[in-house]
C-alpha atoms as a printed R data frame, in Angstrom:
    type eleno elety resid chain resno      x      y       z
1   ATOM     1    CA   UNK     A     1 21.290  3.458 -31.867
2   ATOM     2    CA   UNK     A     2 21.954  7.368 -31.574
3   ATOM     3    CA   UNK     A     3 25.615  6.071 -32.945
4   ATOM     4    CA   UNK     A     4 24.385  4.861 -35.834
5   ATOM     5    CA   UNK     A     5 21.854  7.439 -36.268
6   ATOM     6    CA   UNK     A     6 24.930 10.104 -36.081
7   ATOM     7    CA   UNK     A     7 27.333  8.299 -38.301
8   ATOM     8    CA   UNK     A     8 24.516  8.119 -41.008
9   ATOM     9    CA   UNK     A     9 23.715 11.697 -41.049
10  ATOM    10    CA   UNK     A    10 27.389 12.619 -40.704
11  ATOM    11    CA   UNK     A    11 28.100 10.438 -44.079
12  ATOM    12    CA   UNK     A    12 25.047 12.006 -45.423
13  ATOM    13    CA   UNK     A    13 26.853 15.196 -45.285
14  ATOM    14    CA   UNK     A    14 30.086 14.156 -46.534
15  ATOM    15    CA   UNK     A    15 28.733 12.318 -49.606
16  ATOM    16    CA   UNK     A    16 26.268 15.909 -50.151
17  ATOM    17    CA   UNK     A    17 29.675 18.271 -49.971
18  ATOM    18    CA   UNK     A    18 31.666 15.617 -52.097
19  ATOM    19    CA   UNK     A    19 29.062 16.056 -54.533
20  ATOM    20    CA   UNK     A    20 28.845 19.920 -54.105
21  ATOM    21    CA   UNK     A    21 32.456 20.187 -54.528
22  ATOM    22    CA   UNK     A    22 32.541 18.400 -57.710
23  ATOM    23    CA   UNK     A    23 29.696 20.677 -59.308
24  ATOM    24    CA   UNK     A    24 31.921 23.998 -58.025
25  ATOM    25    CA   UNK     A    25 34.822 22.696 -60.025
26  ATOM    26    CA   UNK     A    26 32.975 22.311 -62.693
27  ATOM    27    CA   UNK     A    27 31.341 25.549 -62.445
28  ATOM    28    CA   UNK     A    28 34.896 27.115 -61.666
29  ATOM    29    CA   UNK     A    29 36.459 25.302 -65.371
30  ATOM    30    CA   UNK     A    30 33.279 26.724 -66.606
31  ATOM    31    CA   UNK     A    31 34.168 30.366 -65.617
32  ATOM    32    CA   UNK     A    32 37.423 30.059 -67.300
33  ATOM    33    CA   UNK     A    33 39.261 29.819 -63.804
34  ATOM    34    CA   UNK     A    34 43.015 28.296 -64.073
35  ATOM    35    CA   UNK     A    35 45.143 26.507 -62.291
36  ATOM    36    CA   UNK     A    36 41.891 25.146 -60.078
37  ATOM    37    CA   UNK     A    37 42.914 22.702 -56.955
38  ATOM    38    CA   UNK     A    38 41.485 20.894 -54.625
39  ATOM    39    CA   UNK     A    39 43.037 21.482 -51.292
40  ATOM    40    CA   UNK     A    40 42.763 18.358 -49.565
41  ATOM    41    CA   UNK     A    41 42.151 17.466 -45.424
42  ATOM    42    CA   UNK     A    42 44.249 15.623 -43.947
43  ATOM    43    CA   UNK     A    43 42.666 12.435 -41.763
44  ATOM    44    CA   UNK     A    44 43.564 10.986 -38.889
45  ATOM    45    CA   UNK     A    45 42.533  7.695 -37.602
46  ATOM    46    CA   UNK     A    46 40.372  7.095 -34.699
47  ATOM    47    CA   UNK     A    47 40.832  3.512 -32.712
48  ATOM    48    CA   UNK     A    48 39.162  1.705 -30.201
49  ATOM    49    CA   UNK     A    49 40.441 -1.734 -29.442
50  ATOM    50    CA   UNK     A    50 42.846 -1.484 -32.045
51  ATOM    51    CA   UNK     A    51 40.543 -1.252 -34.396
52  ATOM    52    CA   UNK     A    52 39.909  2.101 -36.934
53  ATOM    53    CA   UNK     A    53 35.924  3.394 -35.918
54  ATOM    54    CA   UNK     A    54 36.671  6.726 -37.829
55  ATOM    55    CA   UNK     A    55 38.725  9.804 -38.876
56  ATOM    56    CA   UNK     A    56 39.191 13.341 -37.590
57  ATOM    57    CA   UNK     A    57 40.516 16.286 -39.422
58  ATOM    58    CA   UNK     A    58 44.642 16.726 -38.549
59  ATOM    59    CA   UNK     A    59 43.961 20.581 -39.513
60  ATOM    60    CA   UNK     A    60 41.578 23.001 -40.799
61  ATOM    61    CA   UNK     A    61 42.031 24.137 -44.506
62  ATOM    62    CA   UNK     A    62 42.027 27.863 -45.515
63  ATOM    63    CA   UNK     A    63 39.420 27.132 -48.377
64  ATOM    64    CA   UNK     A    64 38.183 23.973 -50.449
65  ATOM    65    CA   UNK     A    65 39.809 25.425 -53.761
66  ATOM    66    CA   UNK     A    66 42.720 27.588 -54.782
67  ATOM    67    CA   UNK     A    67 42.378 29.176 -58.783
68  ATOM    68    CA   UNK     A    68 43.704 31.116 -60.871
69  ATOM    69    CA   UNK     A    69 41.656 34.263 -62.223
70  ATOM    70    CA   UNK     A    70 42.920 34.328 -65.691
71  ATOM    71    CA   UNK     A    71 42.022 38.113 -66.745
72  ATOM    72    CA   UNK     A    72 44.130 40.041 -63.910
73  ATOM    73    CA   UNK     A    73 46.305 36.471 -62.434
74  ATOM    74    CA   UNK     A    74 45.005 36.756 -59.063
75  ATOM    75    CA   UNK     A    75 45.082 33.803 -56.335
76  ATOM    76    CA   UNK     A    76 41.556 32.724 -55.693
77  ATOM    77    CA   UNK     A    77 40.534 30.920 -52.598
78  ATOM    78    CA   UNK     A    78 37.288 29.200 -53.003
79  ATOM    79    CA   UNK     A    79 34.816 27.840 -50.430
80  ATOM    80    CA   UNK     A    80 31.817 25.313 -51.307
81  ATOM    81    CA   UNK     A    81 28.981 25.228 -49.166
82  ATOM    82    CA   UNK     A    82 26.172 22.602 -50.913
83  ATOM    83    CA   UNK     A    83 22.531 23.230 -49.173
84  ATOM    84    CA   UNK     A    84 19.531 21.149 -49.646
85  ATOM    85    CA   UNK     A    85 17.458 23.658 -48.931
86  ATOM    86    CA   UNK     A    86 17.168 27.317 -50.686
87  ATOM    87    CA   UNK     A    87 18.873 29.134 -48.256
88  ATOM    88    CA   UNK     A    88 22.173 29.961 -47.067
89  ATOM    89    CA   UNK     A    89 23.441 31.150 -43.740
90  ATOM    90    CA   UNK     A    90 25.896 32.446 -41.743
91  ATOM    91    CA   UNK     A    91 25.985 30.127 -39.703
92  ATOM    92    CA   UNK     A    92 27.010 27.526 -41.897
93  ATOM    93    CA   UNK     A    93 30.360 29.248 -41.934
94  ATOM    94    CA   UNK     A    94 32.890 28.274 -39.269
95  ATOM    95    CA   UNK     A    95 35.332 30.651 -37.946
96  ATOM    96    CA   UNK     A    96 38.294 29.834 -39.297
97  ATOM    97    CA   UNK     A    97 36.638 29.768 -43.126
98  ATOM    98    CA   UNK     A    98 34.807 33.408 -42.447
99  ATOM    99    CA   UNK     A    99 38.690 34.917 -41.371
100 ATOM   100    CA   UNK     A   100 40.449 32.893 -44.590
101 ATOM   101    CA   UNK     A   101 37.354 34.754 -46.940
102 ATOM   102    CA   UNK     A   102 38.174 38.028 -45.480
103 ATOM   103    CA   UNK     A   103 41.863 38.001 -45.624
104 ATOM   104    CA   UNK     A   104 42.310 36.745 -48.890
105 ATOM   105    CA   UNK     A   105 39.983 39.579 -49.560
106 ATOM   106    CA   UNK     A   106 41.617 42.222 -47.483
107 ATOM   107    CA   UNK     A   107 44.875 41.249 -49.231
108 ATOM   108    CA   UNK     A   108 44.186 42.330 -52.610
109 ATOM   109    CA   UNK     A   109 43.133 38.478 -53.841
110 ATOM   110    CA   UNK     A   110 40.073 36.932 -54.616
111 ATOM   111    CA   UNK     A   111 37.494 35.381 -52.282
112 ATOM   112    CA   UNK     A   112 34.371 32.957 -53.730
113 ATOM   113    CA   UNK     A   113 31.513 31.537 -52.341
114 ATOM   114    CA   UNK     A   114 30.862 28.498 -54.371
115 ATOM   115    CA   UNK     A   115 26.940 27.900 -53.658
116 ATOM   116    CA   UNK     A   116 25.568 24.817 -54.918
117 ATOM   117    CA   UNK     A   117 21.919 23.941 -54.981
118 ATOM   118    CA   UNK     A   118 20.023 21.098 -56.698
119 ATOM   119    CA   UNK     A   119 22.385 20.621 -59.097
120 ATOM   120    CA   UNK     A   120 23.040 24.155 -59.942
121 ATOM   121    CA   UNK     A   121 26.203 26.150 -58.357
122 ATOM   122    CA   UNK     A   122 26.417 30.041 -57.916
123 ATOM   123    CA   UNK     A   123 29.399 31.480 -57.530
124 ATOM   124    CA   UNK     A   124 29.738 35.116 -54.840
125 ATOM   125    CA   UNK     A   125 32.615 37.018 -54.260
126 ATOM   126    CA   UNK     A   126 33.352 37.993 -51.064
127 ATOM   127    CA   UNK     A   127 32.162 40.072 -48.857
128 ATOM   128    CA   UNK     A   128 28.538 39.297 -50.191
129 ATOM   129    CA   UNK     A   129 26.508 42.401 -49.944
130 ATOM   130    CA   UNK     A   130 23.737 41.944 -47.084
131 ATOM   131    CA   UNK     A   131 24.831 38.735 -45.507
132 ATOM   132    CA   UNK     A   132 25.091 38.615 -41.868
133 ATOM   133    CA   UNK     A   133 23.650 36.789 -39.291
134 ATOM   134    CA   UNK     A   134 19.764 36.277 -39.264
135 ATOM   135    CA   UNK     A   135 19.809 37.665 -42.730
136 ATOM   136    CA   UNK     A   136 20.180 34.573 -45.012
137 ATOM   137    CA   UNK     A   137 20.622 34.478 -48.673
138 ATOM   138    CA   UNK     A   138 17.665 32.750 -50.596
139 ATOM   139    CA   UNK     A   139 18.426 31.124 -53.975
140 ATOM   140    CA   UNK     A   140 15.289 32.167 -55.634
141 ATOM   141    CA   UNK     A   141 16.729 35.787 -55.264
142 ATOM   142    CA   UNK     A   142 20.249 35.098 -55.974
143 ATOM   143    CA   UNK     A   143 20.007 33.981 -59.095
144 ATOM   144    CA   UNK     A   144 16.391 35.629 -59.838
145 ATOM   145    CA   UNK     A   145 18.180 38.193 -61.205
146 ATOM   146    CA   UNK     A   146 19.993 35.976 -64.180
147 ATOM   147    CA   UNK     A   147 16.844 34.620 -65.195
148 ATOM   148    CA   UNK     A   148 15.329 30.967 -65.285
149 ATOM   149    CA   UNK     A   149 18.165 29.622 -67.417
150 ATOM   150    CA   UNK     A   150 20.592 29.170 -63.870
151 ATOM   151    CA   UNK     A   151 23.466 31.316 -62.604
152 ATOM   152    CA   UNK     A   152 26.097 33.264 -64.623
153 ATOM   153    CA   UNK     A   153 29.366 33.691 -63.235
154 ATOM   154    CA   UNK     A   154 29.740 37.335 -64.693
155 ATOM   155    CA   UNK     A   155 26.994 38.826 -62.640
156 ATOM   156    CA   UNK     A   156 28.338 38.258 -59.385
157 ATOM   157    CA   UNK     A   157 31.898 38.903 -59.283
158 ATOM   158    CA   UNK     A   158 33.411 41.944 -58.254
């Protein structure tokens, strides 16, 4: 039963940063980004019994999107994290996504945080001023300052 109970929740999460990813594209086109692609995980199958009972990652990625920034032509590497709730935390960073962020920073290109959030997406640039651990960010004051109307690109970046 805990099985099943895992396997649901662990689809759950899938499907939620499937959807989130699709509404950061979207919100990346919508910025005027170029060039925008998905960098894709490689799977490989598990088996018991000769039989495939699930998938594991071959590798991590460095990001979930690499762009374009059309103005100046710099990479951008782009990670999604899609919350249910209205905050965002450190922790829901792994390692190996916090040191891709800050060397794609360090290294002169761009690094977003592509926040999505009942159907609305935010995009930060990296570092984001403030965030650390046990200091989340709360949507209603991210995008409080843009107004009711959702989340402008413009206001975040650089």
């Amino acid at each position: 039963m805990a099985y099943k109970q895992s396997r649901a929740a662990a689809q759950k999460r899938v499907k939620s940063g499937n959807i989130g990813e699709k509404v950061a594209e979207l919100k990346l086109r919508q910025a005027g980004f170029k060039c925008i692609e998905k960098i894709e995980t490689g799977w490989s199958p598990q088996r018991r019994g000769g039989r495939v009972v699930g998938a594991f990652p071959r590798k991590k990625v460095a990001a979930d999107f690499w762009a374009i920034e059309p103005v100046s032509g710099r990479a951008v590497r782009v990670e999604v994290k899609s919350t249910a709730e209205g905050t965002l935390s450190l922790s829901r960073f792994e390692d190996h996504q916090l040191y891709n962020l800050d060397q794609m920073a360090k290294h002169n290109g761009i690094s977003l945080v592509a926040w999505v959030h009942g159907g609305d997406c935010v995009l930060l640039s990296w570092p984001i001023s403030g965030f650390q651990k046990g200091s989340p960010l709360k949507w209603g004051e991210v995008c409080g300052s843009v107004g009711k109307r959702g989340c402008d690109y413009g206001v975040f970046l650089y």
